[in-house]
NUPAGU-573641 format. One record per residue (C-alpha): residue number from 1; x negated, y, z negated. Coordinates in nm, 2 decimals. Each point is the difference from the previous one (the first is absolute). Layout:
% NUPAGU-573641
pos,px,py,pz
NUM,X,Y,Z
...
END
This chain:
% NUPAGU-573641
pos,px,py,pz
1,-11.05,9.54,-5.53
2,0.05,-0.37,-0.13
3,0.24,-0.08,-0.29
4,-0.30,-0.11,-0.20
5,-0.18,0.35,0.03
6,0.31,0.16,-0.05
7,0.04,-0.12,-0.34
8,-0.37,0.07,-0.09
9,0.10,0.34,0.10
10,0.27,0.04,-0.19
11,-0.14,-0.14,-0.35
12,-0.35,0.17,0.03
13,0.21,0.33,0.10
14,0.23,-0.05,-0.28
15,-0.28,-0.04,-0.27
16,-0.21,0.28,0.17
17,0.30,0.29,-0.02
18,0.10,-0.15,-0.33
19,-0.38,0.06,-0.15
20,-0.03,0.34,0.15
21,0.34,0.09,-0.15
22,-0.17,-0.14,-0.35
23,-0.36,0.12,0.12
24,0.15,0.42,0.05
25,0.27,0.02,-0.28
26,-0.01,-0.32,-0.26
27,0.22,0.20,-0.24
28,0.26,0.08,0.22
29,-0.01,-0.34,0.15
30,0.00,-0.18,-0.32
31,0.31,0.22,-0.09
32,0.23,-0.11,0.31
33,-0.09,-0.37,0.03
34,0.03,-0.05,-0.43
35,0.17,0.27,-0.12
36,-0.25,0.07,-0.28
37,-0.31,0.33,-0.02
38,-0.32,-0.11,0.00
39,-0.13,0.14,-0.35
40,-0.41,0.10,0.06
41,-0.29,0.07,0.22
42,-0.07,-0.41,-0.06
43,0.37,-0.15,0.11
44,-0.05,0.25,0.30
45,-0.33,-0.15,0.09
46,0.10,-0.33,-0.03
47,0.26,0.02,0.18
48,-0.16,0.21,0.29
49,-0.26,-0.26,0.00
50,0.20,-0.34,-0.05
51,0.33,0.14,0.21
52,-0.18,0.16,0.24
53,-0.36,-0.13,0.02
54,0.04,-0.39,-0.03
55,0.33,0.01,0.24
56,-0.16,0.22,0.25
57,-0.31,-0.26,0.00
58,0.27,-0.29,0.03
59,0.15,0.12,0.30
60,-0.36,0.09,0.13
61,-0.08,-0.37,-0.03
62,0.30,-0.08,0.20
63,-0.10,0.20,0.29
64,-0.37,-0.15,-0.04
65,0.05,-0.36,0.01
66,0.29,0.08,0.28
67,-0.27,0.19,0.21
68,-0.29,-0.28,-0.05
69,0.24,-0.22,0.13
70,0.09,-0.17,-0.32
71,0.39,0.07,0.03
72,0.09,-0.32,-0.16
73,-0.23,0.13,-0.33
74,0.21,0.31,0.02
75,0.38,-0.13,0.01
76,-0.12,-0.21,-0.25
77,-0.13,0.31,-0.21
78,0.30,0.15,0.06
79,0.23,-0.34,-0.14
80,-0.24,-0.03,-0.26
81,0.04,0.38,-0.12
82,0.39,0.06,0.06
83,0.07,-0.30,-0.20
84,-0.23,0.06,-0.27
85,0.15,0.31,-0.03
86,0.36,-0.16,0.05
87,-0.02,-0.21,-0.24
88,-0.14,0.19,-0.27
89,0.26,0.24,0.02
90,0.23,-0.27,-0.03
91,-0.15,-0.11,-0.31
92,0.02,0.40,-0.09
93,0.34,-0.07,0.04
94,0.10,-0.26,-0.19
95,-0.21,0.04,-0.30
96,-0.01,0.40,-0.03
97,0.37,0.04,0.13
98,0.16,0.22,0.20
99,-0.13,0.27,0.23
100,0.03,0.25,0.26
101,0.19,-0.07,0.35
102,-0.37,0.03,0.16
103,-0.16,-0.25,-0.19
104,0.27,-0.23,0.17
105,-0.06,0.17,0.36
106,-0.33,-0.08,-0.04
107,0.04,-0.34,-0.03
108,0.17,0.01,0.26
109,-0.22,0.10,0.19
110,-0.32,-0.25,-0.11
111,0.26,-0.24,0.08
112,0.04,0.10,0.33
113,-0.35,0.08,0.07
114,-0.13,-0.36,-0.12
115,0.32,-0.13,0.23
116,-0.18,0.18,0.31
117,-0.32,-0.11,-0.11
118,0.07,-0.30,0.05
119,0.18,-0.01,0.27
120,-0.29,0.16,0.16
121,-0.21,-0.27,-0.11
122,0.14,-0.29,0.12
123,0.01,0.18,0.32
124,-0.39,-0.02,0.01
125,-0.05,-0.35,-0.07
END
């Protein structure tokens, strides 16, 4: 396997586990990664639905434009999402304060991932 496919992999698999995890048990999920009880049948569906549907489809997409032999469309996806996400939460953390050790792991993490992303770009041009 190539470096590029490797990180395809690795992102799409990410975002697939992480939206069943939401997709099975959004309460108990939302309680580990924030610390805070969902409260209702509607905060559970949303969650089940934006946690778990919408990043289950992301890393679906991924593995799509990766296997139509569009893998430059899909370490771009995967830039394009880890920094949107990284940089938000950064915002998160400046104007709503401070927050749990995770929330720093996971940026971290989109760091990383957008690091490898690109790496793995350049590598296919």
């Amino acid at each position: 396997m190539n470096f590029q496919k490797f990180v395809i992999y690795l992102a799409a698999g990410f975002f697939l586990l992480y939206g069943l995890a939401f997709s099975i048990a959004p309460t108990a999920m939302a309680l580990l990664i924030t610390g805070a009880e969902l409260q209702g049948t509607s905060a559970i569906v949303d969650f089940r639905a934006t946690y778990g549907g919408m990043t289950i489809a992301v890393g679906l997409i991924m593995l799509y434009l990766s296997k139509i032999g569009h893998t430059q469309a899909s370490l771009i996806a995967i830039i394009l999402v880890l920094m949107g996400m990284a940089l938000t939460r950064t915002l998160g953390f400046i104007v709503d304060g401070r927050t749990n050790l995770l929330m720093y792991v996971y940026l971290g993490l989109e760091l990383v991932g957008s690091v490898l992303a690109w790496l793995a770009l350049r590598k296919t041009a």
